[in-house]
C-alpha positions as CSV (number, residue, x, y, z in Angstrom):
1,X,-4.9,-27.1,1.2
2,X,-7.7,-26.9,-1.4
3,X,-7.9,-24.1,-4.3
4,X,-9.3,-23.7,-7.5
5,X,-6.7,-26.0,-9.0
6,X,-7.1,-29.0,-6.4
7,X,-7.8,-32.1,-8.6
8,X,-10.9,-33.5,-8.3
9,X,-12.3,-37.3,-8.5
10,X,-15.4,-37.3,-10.8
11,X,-17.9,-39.1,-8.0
12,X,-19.8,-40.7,-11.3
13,X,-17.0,-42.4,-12.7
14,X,-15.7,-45.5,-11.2
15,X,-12.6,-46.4,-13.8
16,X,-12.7,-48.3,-16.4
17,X,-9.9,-51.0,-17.8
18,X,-7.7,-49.9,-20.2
19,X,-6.2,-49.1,-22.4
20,X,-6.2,-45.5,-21.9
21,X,-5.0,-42.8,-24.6
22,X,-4.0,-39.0,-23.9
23,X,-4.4,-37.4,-27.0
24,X,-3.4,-34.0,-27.2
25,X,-4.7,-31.5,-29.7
26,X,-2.6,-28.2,-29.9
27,X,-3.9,-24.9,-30.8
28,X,-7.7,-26.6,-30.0
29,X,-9.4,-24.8,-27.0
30,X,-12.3,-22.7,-25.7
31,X,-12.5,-19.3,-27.3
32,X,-14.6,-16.8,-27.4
33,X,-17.3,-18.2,-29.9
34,X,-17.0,-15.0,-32.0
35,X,-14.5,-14.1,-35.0
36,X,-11.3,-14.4,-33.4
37,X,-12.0,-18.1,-32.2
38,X,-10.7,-19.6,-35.1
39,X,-11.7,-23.5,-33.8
40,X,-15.0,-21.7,-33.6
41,X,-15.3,-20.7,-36.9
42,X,-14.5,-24.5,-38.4
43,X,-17.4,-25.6,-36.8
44,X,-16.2,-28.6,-35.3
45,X,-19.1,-30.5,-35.3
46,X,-17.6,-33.6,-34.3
47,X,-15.4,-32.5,-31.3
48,X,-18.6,-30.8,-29.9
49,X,-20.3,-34.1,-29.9
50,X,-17.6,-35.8,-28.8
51,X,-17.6,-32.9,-25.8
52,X,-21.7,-33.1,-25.0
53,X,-21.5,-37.0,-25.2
54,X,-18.7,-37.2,-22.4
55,X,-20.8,-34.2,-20.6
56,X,-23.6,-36.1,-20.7
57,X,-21.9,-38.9,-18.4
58,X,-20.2,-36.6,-16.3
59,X,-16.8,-37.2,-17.6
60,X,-16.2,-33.9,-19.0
61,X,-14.4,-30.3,-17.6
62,X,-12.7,-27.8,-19.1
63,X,-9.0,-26.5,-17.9
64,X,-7.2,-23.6,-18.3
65,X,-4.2,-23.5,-20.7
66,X,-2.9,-20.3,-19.7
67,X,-1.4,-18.1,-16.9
68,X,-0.8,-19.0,-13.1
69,X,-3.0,-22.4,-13.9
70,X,-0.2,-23.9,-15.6
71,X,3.2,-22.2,-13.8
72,X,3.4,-18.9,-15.5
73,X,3.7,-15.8,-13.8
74,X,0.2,-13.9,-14.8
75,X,-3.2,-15.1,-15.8
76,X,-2.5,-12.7,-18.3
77,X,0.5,-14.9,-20.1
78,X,-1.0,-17.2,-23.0
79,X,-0.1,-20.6,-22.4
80,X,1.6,-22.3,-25.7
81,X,1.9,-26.6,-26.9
82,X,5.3,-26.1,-24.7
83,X,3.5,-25.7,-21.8
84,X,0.6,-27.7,-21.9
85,X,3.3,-30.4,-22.4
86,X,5.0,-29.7,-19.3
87,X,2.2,-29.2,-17.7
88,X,-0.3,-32.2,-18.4
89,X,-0.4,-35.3,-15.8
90,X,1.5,-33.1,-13.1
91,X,-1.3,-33.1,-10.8
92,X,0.3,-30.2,-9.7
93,X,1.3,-26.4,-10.3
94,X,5.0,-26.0,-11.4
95,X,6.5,-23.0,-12.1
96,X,7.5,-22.9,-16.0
97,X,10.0,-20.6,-18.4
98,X,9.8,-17.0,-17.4
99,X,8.4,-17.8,-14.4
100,X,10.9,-20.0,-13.0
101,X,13.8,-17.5,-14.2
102,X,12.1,-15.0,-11.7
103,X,11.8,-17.2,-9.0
104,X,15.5,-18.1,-8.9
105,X,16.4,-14.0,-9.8
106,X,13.9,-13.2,-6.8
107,X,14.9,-15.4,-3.9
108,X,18.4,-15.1,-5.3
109,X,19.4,-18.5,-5.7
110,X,20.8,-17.7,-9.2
111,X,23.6,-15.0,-8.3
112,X,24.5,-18.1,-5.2
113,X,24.9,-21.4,-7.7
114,X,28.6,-22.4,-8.4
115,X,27.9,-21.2,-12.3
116,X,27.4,-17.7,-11.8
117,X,30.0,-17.3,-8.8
118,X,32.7,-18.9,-11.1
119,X,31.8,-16.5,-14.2
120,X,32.0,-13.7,-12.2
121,X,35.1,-14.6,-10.6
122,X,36.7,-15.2,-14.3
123,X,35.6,-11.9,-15.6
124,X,36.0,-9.4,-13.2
125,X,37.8,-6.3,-13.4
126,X,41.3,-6.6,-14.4
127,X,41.2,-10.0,-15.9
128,X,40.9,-8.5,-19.7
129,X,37.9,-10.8,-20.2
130,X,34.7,-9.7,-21.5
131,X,31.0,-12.0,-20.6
132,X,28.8,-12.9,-23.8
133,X,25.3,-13.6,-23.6
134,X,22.8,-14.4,-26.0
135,X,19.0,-13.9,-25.0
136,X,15.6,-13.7,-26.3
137,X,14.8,-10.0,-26.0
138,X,10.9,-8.9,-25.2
139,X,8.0,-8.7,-22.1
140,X,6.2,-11.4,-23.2
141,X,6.7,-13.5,-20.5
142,X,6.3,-17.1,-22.0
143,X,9.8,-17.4,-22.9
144,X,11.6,-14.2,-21.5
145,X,11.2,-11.5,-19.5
146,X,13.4,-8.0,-20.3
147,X,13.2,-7.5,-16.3
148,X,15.6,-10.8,-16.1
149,X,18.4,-9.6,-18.4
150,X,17.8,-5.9,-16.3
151,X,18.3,-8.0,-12.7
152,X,21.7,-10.2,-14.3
153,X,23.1,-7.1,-15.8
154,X,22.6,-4.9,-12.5
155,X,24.1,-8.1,-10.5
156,X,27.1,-8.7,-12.9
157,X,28.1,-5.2,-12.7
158,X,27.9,-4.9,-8.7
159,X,30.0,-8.3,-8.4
160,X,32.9,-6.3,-10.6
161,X,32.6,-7.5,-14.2
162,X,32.9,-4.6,-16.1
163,X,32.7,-6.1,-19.9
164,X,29.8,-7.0,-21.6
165,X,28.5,-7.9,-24.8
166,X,24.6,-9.0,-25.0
167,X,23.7,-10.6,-28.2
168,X,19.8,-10.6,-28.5
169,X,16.9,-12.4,-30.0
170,X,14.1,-10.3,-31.1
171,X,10.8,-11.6,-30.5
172,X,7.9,-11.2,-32.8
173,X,6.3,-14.3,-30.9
174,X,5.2,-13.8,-27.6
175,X,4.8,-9.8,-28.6
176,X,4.2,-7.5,-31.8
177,X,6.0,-8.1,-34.9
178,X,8.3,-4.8,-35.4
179,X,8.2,-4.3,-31.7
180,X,11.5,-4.8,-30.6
181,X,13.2,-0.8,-30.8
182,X,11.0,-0.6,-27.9
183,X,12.9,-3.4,-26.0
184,X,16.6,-2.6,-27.3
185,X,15.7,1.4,-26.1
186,X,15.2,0.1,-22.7
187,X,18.1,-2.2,-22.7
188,X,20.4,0.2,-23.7
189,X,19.5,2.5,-20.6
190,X,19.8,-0.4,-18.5
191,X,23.2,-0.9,-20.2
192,X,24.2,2.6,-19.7
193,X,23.5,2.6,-15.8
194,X,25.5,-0.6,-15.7
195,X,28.6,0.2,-17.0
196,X,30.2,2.2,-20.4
197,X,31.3,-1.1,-21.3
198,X,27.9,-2.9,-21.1
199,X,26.8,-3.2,-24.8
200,X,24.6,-5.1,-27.1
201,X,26.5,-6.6,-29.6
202,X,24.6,-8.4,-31.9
């Protein structure tokens, strides 16, 4: 099956020996060419040659460092050094953070593993116990998702644990700075549907 991301062998280039060196600038990438493009702004003179050169013998292409190209759920999630990391060599797509959290929350496979059916079992009503998690907190997608603490809450409460206490990461990363009474207003109704004693505790 061939798509936009299907790797392709340069039909000018016929290998060379090596050695061969991956060298991996972060933050460096194609903007916008206007204000905001801060790699656009240093003029960087040599890196542009460096580019036109390797153009210039058909050994040159540009990727995408963001969204569904490298394993996050939207082209609309900014990629980050994390995942370029993960995702450089694979020759593949794989699904990365957030994404990957979905998946298992989606097809289930999370609320099946031995982990979660053995928590569940240890804290649910009448055992006195209370479950503690500790999360990242905000829609940004890249490391969290509020939808994912939403889905374990709901799930947690219809298996029978009646006791929680979330302790929570504001963001200020992957979303605004100051944003996060926005996130903690929506997880408190979530809370509140889940159970009286569902509450954030740090």
């Amino acid at each position: 099956m061939s798509n936009e991301y299907t790797l392709k062998h340069l039909p000018n280039y016929n290998g060379s020996q090596g050695p061969l060196l991956t060298i991996v600038l972060d933050g460096y990438g194609l903007g916008r060419q206007d204000d905001s493009d801060c790699v656009h702004l240093a003029d960087p003179t040599y890196m542009e040659k460096l580019a036109s050169d390797a153009q210039a013998k058909n050994l040159y292409c540009s990727l995408k460092a963001h969204g569904t190209a490298v394993g996050l759920p939207s082209d609309g999630d900014m990629g980050n050094s994390e995942v370029g990391h993960n995702a450089l060599g694979c020759g593949q797509l794989v699904a990365q953070g957030a994404k990957l959290v979905a998946n298992c929350l989606d097809d289930g496979s999370l609320f099946k593993s031995k982990n979660f059916t053995h928590i569940v079992d240890e804290l649910k009503d009448g055992t006195g116990r209370t479950l503690h998690m500790f999360g990242l907190l905000s829609d940004g997608n890249i490391h969290s998702h509020i939808a994912h603490v939403e889905k374990i809450m709901k799930e947690v409460a219809k298996e029978g644990v009646t006791d929680v206490r979330l302790h929570i990461l504001t963001d200020g990363r992957d979303v605004g700075a100051m944003s996060s009474p926005t996130y903690v207003e929506r997880l408190e109704k979530c809370l509140a549907e889940c159970g009286p004693n569902f509450k954030i505790a740090s």
